[in-house]
N, CA, C and O atoms as CSV, one atom per row, in Angstrom:
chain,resi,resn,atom,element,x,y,z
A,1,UNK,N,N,0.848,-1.171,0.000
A,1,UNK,CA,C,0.000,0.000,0.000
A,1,UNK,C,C,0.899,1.242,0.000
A,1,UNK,O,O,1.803,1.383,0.824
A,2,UNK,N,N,0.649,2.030,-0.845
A,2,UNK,CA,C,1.394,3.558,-0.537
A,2,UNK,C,C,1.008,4.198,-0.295
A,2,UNK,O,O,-0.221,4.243,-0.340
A,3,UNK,N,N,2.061,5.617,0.340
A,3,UNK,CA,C,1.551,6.674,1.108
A,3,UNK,C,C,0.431,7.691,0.057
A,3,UNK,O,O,0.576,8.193,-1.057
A,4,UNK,N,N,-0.433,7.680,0.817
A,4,UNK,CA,C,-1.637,8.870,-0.031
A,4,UNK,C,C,-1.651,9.724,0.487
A,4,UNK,O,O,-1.444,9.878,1.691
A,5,UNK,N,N,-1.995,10.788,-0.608
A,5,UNK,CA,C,-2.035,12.311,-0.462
A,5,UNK,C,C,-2.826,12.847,0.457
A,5,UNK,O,O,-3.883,12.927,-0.169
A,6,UNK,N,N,-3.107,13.419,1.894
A,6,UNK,CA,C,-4.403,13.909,2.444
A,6,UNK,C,C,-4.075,15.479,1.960
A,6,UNK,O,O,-3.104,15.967,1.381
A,7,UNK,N,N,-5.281,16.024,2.441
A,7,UNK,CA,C,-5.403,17.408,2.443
A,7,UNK,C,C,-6.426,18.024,3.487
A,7,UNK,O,O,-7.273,17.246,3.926
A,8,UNK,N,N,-6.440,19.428,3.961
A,8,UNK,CA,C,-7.251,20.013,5.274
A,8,UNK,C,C,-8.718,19.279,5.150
A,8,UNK,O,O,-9.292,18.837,6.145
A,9,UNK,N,N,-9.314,19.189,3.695
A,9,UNK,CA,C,-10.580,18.724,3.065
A,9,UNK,C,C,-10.640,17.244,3.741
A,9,UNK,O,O,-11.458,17.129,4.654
A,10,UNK,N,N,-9.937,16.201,3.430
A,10,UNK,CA,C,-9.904,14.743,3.620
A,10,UNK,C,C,-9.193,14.635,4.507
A,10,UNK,O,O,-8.659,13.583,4.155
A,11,UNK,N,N,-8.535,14.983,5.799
A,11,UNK,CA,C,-8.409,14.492,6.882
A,11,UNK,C,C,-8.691,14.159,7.872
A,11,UNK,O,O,-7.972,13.679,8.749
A,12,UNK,N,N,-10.185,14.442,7.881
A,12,UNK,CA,C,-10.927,13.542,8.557
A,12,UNK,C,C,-11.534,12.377,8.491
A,12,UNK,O,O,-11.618,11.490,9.341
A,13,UNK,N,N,-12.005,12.450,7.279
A,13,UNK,CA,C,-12.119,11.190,6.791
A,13,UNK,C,C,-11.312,10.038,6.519
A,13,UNK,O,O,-11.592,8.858,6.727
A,14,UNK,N,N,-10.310,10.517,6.044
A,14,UNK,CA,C,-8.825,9.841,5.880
A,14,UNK,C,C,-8.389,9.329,7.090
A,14,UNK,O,O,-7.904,8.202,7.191
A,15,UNK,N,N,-8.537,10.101,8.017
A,15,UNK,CA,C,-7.435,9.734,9.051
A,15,UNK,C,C,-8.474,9.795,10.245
A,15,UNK,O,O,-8.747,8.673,10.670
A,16,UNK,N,N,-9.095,10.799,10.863
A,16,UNK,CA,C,-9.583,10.939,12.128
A,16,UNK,C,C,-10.867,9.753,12.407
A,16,UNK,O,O,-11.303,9.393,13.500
A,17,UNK,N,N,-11.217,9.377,11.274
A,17,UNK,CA,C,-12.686,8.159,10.807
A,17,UNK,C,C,-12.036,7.239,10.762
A,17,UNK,O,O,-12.770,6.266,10.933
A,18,UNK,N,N,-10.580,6.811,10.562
A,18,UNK,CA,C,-10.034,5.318,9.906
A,18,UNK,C,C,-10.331,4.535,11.100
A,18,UNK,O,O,-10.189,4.785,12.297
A,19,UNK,N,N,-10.765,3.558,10.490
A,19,UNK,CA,C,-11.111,2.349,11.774
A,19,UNK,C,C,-9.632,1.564,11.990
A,19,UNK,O,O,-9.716,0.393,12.362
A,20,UNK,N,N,-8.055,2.223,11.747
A,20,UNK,CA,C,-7.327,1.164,11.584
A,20,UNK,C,C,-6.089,2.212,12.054
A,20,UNK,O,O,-6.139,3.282,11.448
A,21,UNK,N,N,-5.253,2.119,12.794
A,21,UNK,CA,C,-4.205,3.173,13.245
A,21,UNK,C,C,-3.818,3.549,11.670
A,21,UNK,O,O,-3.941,2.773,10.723
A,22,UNK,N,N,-3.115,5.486,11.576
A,22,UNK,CA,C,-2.903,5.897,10.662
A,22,UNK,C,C,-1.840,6.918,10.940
A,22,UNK,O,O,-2.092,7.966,11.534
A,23,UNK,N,N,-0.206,6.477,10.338
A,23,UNK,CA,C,0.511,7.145,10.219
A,23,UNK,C,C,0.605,8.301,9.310
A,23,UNK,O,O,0.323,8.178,8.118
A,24,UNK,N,N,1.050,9.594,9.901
A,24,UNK,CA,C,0.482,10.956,8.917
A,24,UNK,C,C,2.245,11.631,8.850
A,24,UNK,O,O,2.995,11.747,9.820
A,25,UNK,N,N,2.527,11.965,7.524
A,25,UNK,CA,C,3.507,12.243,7.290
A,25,UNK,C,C,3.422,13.868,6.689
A,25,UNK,O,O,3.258,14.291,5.544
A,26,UNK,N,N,3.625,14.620,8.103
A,26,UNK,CA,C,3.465,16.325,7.932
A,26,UNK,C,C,4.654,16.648,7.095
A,26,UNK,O,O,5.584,16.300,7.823
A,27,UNK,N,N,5.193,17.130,5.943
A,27,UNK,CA,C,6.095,17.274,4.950
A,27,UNK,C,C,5.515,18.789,3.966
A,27,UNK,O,O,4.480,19.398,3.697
A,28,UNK,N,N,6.877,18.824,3.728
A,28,UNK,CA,C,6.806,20.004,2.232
A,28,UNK,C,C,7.906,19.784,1.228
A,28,UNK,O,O,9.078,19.479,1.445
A,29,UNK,N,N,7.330,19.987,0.161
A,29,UNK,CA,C,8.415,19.502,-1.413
A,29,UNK,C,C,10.109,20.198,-0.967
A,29,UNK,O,O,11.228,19.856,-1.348
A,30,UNK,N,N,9.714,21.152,-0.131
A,30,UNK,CA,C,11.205,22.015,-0.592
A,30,UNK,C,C,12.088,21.034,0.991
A,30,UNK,O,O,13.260,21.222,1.315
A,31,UNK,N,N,11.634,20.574,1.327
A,31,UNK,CA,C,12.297,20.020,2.948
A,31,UNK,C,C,13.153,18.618,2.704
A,31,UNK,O,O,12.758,17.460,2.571
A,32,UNK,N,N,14.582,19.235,2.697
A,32,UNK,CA,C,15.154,18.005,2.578
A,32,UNK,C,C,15.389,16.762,3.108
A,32,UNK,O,O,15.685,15.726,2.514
A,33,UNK,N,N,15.201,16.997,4.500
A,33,UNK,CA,C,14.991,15.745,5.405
A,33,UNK,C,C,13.472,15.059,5.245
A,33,UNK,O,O,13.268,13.864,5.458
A,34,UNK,N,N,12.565,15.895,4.883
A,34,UNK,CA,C,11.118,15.540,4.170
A,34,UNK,C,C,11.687,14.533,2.912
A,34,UNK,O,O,11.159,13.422,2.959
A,35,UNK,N,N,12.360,14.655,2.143
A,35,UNK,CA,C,12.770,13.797,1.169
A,35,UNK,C,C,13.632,12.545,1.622
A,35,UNK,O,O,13.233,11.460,1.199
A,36,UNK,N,N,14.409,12.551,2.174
A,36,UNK,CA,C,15.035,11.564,3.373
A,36,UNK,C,C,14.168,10.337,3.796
A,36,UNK,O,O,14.404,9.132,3.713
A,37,UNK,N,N,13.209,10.947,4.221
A,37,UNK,CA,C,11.966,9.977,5.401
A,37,UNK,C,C,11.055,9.387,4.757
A,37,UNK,O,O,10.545,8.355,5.195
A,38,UNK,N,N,10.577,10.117,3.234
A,38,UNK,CA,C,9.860,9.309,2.434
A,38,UNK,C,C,9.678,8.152,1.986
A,38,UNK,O,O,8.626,7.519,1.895
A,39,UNK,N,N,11.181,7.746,1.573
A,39,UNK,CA,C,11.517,6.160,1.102
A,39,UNK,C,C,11.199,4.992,1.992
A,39,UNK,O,O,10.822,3.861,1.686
A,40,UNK,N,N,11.472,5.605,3.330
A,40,UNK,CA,C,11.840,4.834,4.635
A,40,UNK,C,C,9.602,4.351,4.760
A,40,UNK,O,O,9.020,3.266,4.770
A,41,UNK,N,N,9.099,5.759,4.821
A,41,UNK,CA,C,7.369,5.671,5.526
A,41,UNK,C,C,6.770,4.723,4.146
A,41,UNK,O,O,5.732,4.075,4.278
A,42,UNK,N,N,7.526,4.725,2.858
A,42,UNK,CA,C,6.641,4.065,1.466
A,42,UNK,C,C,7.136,2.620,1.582
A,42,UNK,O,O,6.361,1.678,1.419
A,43,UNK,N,N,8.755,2.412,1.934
A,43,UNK,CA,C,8.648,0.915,2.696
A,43,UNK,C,C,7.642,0.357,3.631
A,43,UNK,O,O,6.811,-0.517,3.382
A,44,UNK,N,N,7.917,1.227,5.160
A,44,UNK,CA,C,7.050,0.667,5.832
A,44,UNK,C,C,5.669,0.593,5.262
A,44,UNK,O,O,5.070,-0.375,5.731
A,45,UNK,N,N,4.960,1.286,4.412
A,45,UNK,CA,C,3.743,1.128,3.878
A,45,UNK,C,C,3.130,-0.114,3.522
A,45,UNK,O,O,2.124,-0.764,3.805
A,46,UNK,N,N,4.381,-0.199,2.613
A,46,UNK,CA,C,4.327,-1.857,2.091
A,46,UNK,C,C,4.310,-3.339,2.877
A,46,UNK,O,O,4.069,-4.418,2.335
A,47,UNK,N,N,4.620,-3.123,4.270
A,47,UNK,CA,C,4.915,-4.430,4.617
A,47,UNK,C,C,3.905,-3.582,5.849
A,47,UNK,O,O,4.714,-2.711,6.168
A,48,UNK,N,N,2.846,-3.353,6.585
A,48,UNK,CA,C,1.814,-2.981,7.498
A,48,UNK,C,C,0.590,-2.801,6.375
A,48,UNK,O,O,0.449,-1.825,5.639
A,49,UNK,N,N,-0.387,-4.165,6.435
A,49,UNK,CA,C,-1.356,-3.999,5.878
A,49,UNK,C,C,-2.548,-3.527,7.028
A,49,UNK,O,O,-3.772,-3.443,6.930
A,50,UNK,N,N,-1.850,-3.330,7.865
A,50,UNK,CA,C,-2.822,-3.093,9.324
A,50,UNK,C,C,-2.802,-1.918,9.679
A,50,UNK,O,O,-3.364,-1.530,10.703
A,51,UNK,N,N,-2.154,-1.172,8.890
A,51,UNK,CA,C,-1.999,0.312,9.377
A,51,UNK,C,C,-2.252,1.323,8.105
A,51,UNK,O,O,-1.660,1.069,7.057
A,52,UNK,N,N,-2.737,1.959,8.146
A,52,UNK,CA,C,-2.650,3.494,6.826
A,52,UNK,C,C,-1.372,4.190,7.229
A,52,UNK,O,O,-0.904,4.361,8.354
A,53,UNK,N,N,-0.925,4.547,6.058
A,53,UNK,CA,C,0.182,5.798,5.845
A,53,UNK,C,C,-0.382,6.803,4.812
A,53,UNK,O,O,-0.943,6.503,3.758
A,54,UNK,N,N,-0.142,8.039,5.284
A,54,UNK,CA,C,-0.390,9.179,4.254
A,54,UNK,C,C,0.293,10.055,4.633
A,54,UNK,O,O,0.919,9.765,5.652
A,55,UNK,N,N,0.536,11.520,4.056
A,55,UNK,CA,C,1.009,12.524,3.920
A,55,UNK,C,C,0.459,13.570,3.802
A,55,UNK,O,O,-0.418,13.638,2.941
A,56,UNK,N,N,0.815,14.953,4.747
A,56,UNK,CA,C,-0.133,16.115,4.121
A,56,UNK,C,C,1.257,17.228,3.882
A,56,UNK,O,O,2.221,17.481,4.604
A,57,UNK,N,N,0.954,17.594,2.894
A,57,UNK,CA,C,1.895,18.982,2.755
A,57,UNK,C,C,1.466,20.195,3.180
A,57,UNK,O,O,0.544,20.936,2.840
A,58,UNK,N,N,2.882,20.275,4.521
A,58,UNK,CA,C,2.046,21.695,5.190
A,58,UNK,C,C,1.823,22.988,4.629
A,58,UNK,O,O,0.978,23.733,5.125
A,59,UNK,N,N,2.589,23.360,3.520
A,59,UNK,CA,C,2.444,24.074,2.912
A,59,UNK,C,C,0.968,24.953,2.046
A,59,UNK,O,O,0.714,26.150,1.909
A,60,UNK,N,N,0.138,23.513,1.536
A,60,UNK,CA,C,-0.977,23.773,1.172
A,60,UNK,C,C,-1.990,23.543,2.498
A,60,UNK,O,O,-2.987,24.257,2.602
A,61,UNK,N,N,-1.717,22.610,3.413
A,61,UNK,CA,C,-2.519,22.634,4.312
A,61,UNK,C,C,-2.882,22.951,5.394
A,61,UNK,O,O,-3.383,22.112,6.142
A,62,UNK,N,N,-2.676,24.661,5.881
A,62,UNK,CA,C,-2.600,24.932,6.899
A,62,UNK,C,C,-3.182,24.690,8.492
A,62,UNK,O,O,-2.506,24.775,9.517
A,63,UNK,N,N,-4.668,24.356,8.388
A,63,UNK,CA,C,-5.409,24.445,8.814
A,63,UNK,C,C,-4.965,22.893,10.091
A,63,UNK,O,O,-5.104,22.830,11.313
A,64,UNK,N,N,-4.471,21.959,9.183
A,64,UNK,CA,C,-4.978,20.999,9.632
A,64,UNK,C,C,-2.984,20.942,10.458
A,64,UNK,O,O,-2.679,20.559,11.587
A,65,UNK,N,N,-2.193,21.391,9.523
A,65,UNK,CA,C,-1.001,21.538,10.426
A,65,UNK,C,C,-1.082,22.294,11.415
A,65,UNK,O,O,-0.409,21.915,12.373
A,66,UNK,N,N,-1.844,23.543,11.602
A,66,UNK,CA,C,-2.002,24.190,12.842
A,66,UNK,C,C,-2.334,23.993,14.048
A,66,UNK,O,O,-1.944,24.335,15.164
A,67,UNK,N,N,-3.590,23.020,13.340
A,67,UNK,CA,C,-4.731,22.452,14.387
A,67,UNK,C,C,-3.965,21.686,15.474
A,67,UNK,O,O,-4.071,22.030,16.652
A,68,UNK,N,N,-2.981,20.367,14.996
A,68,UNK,CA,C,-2.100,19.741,15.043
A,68,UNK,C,C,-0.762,20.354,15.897
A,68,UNK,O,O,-0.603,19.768,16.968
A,69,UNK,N,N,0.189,21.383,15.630
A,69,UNK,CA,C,0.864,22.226,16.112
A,69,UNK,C,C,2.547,21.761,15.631
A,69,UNK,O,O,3.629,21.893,16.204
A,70,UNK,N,N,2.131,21.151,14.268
A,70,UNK,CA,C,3.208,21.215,13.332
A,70,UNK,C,C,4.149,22.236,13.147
A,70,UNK,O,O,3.765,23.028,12.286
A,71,UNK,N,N,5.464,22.570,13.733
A,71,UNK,CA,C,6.233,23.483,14.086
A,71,UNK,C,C,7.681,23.032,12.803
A,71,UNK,O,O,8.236,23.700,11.931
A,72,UNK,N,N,7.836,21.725,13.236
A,72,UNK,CA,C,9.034,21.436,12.709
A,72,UNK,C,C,8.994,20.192,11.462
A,72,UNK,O,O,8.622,19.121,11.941
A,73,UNK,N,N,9.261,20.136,10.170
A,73,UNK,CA,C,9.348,18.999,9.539
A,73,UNK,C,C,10.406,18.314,9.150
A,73,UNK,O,O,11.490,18.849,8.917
A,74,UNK,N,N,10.184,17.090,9.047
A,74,UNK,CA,C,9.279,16.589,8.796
A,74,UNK,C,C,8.679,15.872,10.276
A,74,UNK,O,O,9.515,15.325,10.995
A,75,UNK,N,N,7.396,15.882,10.660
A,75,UNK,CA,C,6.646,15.439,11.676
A,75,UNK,C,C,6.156,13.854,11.170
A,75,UNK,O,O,5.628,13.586,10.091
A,76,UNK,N,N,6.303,13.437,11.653
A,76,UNK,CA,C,5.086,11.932,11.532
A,76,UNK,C,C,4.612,11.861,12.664
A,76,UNK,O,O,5.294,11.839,13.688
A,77,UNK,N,N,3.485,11.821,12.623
A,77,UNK,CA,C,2.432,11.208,13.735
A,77,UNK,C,C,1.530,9.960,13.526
A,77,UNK,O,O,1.052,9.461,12.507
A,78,UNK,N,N,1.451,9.571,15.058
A,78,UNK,CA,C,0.640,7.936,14.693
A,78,UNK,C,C,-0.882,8.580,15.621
A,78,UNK,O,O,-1.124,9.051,16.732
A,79,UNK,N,N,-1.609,8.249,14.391
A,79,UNK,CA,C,-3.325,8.442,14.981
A,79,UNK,C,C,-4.007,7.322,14.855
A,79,UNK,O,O,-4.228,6.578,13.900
A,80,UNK,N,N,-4.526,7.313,16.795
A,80,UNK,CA,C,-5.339,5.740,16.736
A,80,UNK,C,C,-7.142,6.384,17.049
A,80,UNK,O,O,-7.357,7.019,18.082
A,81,UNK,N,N,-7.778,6.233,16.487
A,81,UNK,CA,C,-9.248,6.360,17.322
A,81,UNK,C,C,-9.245,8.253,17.058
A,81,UNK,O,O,-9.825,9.068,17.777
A,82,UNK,N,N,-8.644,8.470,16.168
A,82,UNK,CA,C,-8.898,10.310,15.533
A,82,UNK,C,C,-7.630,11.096,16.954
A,82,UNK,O,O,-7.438,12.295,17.152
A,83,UNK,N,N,-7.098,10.115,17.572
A,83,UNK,CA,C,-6.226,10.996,18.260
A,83,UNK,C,C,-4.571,10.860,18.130
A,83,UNK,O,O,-4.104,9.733,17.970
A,84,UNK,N,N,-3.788,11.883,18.193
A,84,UNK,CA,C,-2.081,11.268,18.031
A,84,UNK,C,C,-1.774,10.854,19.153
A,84,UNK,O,O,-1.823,11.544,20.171
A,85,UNK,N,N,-1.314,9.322,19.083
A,85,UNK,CA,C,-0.544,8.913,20.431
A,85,UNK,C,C,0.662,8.576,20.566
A,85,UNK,O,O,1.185,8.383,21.663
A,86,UNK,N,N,1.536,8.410,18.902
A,86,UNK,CA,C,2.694,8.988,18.995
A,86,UNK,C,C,3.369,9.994,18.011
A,86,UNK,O,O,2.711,10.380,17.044
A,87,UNK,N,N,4.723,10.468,18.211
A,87,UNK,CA,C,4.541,11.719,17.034
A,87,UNK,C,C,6.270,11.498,17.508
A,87,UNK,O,O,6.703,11.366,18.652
A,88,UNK,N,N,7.262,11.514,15.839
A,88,UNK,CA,C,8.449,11.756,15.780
A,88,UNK,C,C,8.828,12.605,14.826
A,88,UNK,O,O,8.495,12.356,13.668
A,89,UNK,N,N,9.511,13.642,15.093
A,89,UNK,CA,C,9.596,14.852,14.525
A,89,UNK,C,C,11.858,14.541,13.756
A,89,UNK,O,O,12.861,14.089,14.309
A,90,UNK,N,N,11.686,14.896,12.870
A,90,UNK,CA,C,13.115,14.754,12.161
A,90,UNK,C,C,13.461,13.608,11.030
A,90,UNK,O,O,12.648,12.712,10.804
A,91,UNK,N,N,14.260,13.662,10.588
A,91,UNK,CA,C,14.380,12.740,9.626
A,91,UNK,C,C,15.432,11.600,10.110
A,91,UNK,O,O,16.548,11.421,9.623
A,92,UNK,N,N,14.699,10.695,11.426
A,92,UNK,CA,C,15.208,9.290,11.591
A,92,UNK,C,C,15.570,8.424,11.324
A,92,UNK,O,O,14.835,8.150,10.376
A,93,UNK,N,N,16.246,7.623,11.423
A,93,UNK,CA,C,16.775,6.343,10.708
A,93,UNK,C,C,15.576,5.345,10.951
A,93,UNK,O,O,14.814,5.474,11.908
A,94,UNK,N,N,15.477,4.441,10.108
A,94,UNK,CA,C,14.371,3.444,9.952
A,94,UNK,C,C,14.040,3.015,11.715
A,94,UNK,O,O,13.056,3.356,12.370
A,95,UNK,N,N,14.902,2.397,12.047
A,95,UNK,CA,C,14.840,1.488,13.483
A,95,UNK,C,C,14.553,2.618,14.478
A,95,UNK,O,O,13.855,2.479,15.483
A,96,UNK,N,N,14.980,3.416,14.214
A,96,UNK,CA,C,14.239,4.888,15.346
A,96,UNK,C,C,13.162,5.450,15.102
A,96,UNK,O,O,12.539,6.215,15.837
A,97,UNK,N,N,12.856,5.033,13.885
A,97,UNK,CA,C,11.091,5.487,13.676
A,97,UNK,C,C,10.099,4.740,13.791
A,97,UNK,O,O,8.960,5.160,13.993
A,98,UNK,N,N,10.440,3.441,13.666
A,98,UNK,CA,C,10.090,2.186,14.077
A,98,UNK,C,C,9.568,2.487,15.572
A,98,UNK,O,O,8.455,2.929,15.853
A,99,UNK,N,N,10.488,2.193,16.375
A,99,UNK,CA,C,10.580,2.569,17.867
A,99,UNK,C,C,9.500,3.515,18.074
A,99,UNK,O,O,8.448,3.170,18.613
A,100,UNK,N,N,9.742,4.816,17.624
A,100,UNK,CA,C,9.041,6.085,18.637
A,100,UNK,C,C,7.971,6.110,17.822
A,100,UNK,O,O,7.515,7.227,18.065
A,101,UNK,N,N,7.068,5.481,16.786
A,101,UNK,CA,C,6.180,5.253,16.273
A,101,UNK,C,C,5.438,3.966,16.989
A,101,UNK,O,O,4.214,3.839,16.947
A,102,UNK,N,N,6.182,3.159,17.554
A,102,UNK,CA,C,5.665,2.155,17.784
A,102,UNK,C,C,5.140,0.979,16.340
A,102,UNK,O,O,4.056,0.511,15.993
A,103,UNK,N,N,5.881,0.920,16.068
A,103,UNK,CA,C,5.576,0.225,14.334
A,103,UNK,C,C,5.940,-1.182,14.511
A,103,UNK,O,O,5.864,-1.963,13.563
């Protein structure tokens, strides 16, 4: 499964409604450690059929990075039941995102 696009519009539905934990990958095109972390969240995608992965670009999506309190990217957060219960901020090495994601 690969990471899908959310936006302020579909993140609730996407993510806060998913009946299934959902990793959210807060990113922007110009962020180089945002480019870094990508490869790593489209692996894990592939091998967790039990989990959603997506992405919102904070750039276009303010509302929902604000809401959130997206300061620094790249952010990933893990949302279970429409709430974040974990959140790793930087561009980590696989086994450390693993970890503080709980993956």
């Amino acid at each position: 499964m690969a990471v899908k696009d959310v936006t302020d519009d579909t993140f609730k539905s996407e993510v806060l409604d998913s009946d299934k934990p959902v990793i959210v990958d807060f990113w922007a095109p110009w962020c180089t450690p945002c480019r870094r972390v990508a490869p790593v969240l489209e692996e894990l995608s592939e091998s967790r059929d039990d989990m959603k992965f997506v992405k919102l670009n904070v750039d276009d999506n303010q509302n929902t990075t604000l809401n959130y309190s997206v300061t620094s990217i790249p952010t990933i957060a893990r949302f279970e039941n429409g709430q974040v219960t974990r959140r790793a901020v930087g561009a980590l090495p696989k086994q450390q995102l693993m970890e503080q994601l709980d993956l």
